[in-house]
DRENDO-1510 file (C-alpha; in Angstrom, 1 decimal, always signed):
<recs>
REC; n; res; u; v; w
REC; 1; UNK; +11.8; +7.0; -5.9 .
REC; 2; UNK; +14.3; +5.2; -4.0 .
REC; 3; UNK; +11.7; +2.4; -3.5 .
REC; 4; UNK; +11.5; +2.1; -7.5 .
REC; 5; UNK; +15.1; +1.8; -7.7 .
REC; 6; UNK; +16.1; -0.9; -5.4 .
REC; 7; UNK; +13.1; -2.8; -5.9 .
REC; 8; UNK; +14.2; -2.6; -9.8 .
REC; 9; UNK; +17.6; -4.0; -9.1 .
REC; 10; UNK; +16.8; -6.3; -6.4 .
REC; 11; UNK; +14.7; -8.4; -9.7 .
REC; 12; UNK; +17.0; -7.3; -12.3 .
REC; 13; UNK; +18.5; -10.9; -12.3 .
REC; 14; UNK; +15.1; -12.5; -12.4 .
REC; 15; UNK; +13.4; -11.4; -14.9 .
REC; 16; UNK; +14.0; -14.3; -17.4 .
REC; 17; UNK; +15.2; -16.8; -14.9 .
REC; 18; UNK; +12.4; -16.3; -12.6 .
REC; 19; UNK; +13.4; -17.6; -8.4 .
REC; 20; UNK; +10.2; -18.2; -5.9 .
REC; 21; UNK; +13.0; -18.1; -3.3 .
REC; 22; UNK; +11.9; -15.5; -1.5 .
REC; 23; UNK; +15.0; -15.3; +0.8 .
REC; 24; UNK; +16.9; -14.4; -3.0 .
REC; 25; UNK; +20.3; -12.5; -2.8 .
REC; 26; UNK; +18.9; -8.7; -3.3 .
REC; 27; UNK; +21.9; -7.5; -4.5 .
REC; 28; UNK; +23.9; -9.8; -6.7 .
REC; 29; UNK; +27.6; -9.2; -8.8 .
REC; 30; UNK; +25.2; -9.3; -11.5 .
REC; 31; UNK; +22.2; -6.9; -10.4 .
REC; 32; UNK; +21.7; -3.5; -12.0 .
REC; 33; UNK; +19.6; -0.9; -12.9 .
REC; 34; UNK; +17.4; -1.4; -15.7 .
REC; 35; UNK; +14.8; +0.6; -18.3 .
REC; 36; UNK; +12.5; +0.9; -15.1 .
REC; 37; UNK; +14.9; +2.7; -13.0 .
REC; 38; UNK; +16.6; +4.9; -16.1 .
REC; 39; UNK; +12.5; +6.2; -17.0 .
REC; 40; UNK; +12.0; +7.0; -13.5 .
REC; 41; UNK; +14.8; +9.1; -13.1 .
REC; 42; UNK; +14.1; +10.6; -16.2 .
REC; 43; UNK; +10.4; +11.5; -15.5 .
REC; 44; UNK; +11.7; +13.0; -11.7 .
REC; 45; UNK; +14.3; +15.6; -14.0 .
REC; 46; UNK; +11.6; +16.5; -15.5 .
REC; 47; UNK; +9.6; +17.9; -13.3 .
REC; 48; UNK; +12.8; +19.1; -11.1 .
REC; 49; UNK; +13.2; +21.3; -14.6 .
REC; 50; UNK; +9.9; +22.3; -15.2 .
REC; 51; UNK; +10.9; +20.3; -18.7 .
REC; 52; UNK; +8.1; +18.2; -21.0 .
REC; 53; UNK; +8.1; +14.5; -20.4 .
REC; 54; UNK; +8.8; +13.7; -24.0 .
REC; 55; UNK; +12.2; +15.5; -24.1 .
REC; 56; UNK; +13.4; +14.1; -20.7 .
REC; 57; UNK; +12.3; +10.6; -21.8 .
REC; 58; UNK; +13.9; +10.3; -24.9 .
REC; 59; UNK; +17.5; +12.1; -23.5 .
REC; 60; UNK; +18.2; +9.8; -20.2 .
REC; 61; UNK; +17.2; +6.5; -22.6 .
REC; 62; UNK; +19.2; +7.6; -25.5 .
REC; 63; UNK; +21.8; +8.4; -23.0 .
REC; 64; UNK; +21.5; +4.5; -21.9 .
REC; 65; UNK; +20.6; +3.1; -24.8 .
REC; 66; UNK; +21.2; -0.9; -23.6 .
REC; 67; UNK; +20.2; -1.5; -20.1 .
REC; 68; UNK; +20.8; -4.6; -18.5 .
REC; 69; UNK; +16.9; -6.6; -19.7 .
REC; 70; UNK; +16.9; -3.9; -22.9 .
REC; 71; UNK; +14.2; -1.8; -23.5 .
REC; 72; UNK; +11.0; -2.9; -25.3 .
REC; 73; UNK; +11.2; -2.5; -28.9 .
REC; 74; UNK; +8.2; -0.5; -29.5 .
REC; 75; UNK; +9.4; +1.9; -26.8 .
REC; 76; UNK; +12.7; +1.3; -28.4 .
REC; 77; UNK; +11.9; +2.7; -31.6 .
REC; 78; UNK; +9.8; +5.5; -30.0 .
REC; 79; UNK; +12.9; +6.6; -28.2 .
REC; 80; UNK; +15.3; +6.6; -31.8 .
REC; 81; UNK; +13.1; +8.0; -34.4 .
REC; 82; UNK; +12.8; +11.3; -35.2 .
REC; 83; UNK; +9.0; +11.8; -34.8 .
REC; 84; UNK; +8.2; +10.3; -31.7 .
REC; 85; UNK; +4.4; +9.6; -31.0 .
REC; 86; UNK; +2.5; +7.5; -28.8 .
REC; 87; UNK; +1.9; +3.8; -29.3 .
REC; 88; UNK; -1.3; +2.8; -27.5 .
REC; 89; UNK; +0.6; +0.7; -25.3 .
REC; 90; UNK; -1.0; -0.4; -22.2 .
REC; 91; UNK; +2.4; -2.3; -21.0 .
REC; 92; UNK; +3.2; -1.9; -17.2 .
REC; 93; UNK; +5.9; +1.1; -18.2 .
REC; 94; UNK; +3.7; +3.8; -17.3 .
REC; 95; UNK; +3.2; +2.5; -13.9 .
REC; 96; UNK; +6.8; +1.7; -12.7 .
REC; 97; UNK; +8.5; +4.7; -13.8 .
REC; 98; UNK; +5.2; +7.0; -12.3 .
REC; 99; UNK; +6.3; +7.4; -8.7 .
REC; 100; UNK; +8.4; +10.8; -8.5 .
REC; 101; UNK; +4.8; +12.4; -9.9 .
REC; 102; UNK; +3.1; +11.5; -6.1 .
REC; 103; UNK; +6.0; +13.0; -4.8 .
REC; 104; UNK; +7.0; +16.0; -6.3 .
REC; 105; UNK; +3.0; +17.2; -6.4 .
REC; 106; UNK; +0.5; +18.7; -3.7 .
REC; 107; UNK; -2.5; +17.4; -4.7 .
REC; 108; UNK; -4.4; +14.3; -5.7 .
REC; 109; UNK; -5.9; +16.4; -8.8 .
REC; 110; UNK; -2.2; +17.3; -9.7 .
REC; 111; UNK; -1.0; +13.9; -9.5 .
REC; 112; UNK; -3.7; +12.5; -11.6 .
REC; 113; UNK; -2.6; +15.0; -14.2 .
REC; 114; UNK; +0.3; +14.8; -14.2 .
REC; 115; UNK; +0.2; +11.0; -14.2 .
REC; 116; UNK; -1.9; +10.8; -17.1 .
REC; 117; UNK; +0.7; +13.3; -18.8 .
REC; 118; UNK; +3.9; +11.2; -18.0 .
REC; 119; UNK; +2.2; +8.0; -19.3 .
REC; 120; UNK; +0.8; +9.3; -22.6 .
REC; 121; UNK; +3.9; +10.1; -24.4 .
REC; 122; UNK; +3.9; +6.5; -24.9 .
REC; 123; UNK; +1.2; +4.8; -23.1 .
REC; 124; UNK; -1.5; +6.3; -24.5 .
REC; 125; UNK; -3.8; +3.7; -24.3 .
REC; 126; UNK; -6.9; +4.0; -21.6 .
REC; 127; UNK; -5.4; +0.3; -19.9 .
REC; 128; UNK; -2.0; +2.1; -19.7 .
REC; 129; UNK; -2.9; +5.7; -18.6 .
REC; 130; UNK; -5.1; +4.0; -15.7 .
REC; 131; UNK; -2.3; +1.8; -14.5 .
REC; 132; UNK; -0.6; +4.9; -14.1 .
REC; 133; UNK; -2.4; +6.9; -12.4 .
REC; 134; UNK; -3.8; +3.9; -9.9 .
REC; 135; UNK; -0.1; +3.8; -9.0 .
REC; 136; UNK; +0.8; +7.6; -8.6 .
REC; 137; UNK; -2.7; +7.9; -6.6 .
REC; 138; UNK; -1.6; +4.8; -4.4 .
REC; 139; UNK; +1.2; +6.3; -3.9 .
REC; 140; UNK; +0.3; +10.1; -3.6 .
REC; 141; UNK; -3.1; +8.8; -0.8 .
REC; 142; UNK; -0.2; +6.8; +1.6 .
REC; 143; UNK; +2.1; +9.1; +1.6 .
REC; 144; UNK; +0.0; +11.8; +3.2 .
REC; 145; UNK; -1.9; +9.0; +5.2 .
REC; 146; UNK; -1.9; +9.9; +9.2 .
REC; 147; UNK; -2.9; +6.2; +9.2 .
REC; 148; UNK; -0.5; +4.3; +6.6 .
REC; 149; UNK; -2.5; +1.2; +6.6 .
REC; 150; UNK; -2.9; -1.3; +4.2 .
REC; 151; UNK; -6.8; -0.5; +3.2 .
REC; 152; UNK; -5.1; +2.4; +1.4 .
REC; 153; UNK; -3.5; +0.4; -1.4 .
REC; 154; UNK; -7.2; -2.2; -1.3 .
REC; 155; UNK; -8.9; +0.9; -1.7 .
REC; 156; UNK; -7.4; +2.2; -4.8 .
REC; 157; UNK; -7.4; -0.9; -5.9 .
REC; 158; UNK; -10.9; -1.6; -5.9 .
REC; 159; UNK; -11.6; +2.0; -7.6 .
REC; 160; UNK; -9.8; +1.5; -10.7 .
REC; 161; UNK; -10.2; -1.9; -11.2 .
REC; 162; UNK; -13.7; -3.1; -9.7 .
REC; 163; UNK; -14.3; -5.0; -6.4 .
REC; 164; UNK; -12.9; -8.5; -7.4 .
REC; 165; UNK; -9.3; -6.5; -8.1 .
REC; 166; UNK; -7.5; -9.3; -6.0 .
REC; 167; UNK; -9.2; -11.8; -7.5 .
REC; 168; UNK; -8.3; -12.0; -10.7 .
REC; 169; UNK; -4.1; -11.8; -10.5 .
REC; 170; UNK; -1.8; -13.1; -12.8 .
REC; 171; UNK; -0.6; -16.7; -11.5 .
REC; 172; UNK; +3.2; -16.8; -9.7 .
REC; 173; UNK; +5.6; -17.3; -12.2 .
REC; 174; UNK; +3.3; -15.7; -15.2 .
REC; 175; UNK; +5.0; -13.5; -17.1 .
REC; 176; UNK; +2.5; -10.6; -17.6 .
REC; 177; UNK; +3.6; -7.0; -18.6 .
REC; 178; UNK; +0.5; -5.5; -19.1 .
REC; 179; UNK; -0.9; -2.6; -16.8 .
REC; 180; UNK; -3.9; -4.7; -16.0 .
REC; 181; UNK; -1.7; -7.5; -14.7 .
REC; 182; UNK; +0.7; -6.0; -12.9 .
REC; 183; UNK; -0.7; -3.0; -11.0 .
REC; 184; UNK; -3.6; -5.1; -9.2 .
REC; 185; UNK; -0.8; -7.3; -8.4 .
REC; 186; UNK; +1.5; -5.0; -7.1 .
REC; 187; UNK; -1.2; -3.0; -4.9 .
REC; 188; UNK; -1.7; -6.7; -3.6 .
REC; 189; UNK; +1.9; -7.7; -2.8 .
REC; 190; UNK; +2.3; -4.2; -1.3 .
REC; 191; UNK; -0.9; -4.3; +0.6 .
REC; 192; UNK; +0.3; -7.8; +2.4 .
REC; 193; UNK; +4.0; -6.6; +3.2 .
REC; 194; UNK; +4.8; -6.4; +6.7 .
REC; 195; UNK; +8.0; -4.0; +6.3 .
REC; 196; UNK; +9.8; -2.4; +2.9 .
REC; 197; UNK; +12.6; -5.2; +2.8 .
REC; 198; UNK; +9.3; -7.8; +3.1 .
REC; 199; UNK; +7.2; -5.8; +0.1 .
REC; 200; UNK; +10.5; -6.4; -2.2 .
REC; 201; UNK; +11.0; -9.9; -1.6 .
REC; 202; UNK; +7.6; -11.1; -2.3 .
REC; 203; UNK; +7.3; -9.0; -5.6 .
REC; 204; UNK; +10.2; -10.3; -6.8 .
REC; 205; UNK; +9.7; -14.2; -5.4 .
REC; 206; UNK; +6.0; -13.9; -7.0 .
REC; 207; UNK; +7.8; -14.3; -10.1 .
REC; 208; UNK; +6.9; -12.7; -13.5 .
REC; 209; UNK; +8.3; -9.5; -14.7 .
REC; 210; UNK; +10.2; -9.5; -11.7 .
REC; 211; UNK; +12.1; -6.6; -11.6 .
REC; 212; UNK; +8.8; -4.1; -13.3 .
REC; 213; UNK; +6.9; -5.8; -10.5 .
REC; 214; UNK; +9.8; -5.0; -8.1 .
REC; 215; UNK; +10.2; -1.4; -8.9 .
REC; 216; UNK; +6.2; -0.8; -9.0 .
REC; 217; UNK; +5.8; -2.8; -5.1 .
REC; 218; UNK; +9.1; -0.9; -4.0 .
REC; 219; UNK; +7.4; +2.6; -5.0 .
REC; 220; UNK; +4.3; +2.0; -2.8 .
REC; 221; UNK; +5.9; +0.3; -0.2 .
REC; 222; UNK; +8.3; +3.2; +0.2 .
REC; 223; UNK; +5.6; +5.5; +1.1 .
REC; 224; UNK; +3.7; +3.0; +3.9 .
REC; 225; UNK; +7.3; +1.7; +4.8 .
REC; 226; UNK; +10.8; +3.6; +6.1 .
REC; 227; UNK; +13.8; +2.2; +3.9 .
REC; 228; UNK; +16.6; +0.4; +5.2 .
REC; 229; UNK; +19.6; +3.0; +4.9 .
REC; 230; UNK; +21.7; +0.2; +3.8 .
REC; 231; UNK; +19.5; -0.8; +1.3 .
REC; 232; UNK; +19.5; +3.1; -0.2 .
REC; 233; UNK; +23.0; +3.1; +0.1 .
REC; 234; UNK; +23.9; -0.1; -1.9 .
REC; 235; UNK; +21.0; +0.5; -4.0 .
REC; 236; UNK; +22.8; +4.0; -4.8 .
REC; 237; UNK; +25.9; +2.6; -5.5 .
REC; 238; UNK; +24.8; +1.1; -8.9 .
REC; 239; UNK; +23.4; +4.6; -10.6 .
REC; 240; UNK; +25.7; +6.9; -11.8 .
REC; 241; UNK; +26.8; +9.9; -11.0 .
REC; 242; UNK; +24.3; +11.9; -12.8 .
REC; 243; UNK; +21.4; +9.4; -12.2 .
REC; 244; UNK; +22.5; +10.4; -8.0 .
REC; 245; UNK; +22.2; +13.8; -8.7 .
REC; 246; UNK; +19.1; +13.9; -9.9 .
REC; 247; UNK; +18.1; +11.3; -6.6 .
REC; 248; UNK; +19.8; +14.0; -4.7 .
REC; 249; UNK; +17.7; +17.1; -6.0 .
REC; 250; UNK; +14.7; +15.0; -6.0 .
REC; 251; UNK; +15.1; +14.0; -2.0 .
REC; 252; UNK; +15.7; +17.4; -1.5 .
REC; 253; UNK; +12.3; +18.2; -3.3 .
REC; 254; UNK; +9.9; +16.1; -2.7 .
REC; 255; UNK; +7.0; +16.8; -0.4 .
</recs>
């Protein structure tokens, strides 16, 4: 989850004003968390409380009602009305805030599941269940990898979105937020990373949605990569104190 995070702040101040710098300052007086980081903590309190997606959702955003980037405003208004139901969205939400599911699960078939739970409160859409679960399997398959090579992310990439996956990705600079932009792309960037710090950079300097494409890359790369404990540490220093405890539980959790 920590991967999510600090990829997620590192392109918080690129989003709109795009950099292909790739040697970008990471963490900047004006870098913070954003929607991606907030829905990722709230999916990992979920399952750290046996509690329903929806309900954990809906609490941590309302809590943080105006990150830095806002939310979306369909999620928006799913998050403030009083009968919340999914919008058959296939946006790249489902994807970046997906990652504490590969951890905090023993099996692939669970993490499918559970995947395809945490993105259909919203995301109900086949594009945006799929990017999903491509992610949380990515994710889920490296992490118990004896060998943590880079096939792994091609792999899953070529089962859920057809051999010419890496073929097909959204030009530098584009700004795509759809799941079947940006999860192709990020199993690419992650599968071409030499180290975490690398994986980060080049999501970000790709350009885009850079801080969704940030957060998604810094999720797989976290579990092919170790993370710098300087990194964690400043990356930690944004959240507050009750976004750390639930980190805290959650590192103490996962498998």
């Amino acid at each position: 989850m920590i991967g999510t995070i600090i990829g997620d702040i590192a392109g918080s101040n690129y989003e709109f004003d795009n950099t292909s710098d790739y040697n970008f300052t990471m963490f900047g007086s004006e870098s913070d968390f954003t929607d991606d980081t907030i829905c990722t903590i709230a999916v990992a309190d979920a399952i750290l409380n046996d509690a329903d997606y929806q309900t954990s959702m809906r609490r941590w955003c309302r809590k943080y009602p105006h990150p830095k980037g806002e939310y979306g405003s369909y999620f928006l208004n799913w998050v403030m009305r009083p009968d919340p139901y999914p919008y058959n969205s296939y946006g790249n939400g489902s994807a970046m805030r997906v990652a504490p599911v590969a951890w905090l699960f023993d099996t692939e078939e669970q993490v499918r599941i559970e995947a395809r739970k945490s993105a259909e409160i919203t995301h109900n859409h086949p594009e945006g269940i799929k990017g999903a679960v491509a992610i949380a399997v990515a994710i889920y398959r490296m992490r118990t990898a004896v060998d943590k090579c880079a096939e792994i992310f091609e792999t899953v990439a070529k089962e859920f979105y057809g051999d010419d996956a890496f073929d097909n990705l959204p030009p530098k600079g584009f700004f795509d937020v759809t799941c079947q932009g940006c999860v192709p792309l990020s199993l690419y960037i992650a599968s071409k990373a030499s180290d975490f710090e690398d994986a980060v950079r080049l999501a970000v300097a790709y350009g885009g949605d850079s801080d969704t494409v940030g957060a998604i890359v810094g999720s797989l790369a976290e579990a092919r990569y170790s993370v710098p404990d300087d990194m964690k540490r400043i990356a930690l220093s944004y959240l507050t104190p009750e976004m750390r405890d639930v980190y805290n539980k959650f590192e103490r959790k996962r498998r």
